[in-house]
C-alpha positions, 0 to 999 in steps of 0.5 A: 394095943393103947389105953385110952383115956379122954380130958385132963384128970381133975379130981385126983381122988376119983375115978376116970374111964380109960378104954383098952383097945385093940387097933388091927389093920389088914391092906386097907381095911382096919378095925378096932375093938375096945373095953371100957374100964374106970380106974383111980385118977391117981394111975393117970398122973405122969409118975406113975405111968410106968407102972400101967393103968391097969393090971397085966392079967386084966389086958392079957384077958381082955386082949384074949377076948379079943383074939390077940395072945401076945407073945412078949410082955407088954409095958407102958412105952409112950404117952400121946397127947393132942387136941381135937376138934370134931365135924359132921358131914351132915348128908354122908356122915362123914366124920372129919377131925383136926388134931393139933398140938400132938405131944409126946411123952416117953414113960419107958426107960428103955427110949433113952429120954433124950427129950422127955416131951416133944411136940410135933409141928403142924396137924393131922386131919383125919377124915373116916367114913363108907369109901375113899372118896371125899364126899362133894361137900368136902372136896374143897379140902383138897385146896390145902394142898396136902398129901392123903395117906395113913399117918400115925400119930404113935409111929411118928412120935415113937419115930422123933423119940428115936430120932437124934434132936435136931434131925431134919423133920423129926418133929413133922408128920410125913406129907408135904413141908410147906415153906411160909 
């Protein structure tokens, strides 16, 4: 379960939509569900996370609109930021997207703070669409060279704030390590 939300907050004093969602897996098939909500941009600043962006009986409802009844409370563990740019595949539809500068910020006490923020090296590029296999148009992706897998963002910064600073690839997502 995340909350999302998108941009910076720029008037503190108005207000933000923030998405409640519900990411689920099963083998290779995954699905989403979300909830639009608006909230004070005053719940967004860093100080006040650890206090949630919204109210506990309002994602206990949601979630079970959603079908999913936790069964341990649930807190605010860790924020995840990146930058993102976006592609269409114009004759598939295909959506391909680079996310770089990922970021990651404990808010739960509980992670020990060895780092308050830390950045992850290299990129993430995500590529959705109907099948698994790259449409024609983008098969030259594969001349970079990379590793193809899952990867997630929030299990591999959740991984670096757990992992001892200094450890070998802590800060790099799983996949090839290229020497320059």
């Amino acid at each position: 379960m995340r909350i999302r939300w998108y941009g910076e907050p720029i008037d503190e004093q108005g207000e933000i939509p923030v998405f409640l969602e519900l990411k689920s897996r099963e083998g290779f098939a995954s699905s989403k569900q979300r909830q639009r909500f608006v909230v004070p941009a005053q719940s967004l600043k860093p100080s006040n996370l650890i206090r949630g962006i919204l109210d506990k009986t309002t994602i206990i409802e949601t979630l079970a609109r959603f079908g999913h009844f936790p069964e341990k409370p649930l807190i605010p563990v860790i924020v995840i930021s990146y930058q993102r740019y976006r592609f269409n595949e114009m004759l598939t539809g295909v959506r391909v997207s680079f996310d770089n500068d990922i970021r990651a910020t404990g808010v739960a006490p509980e992670l020990g703070r060895r780092e308050r923020e830390i950045c992850l090296t290299g990129g993430v590029i995500e590529v959705k669409g109907p099948s698994l296999e790259l449409p024609f148009t983008l098969r030259r992706m594969r001349l970079l060279d990379i590793d193809w897998g899952r990867f997630s963002k929030y299990g591999s910064c959740l991984d670096a704030h757990f992992s001892d600073p200094g450890s070998v690839a802590r800060l790099s997502p799983s996949g090839k390590i290229i020497a320059p």
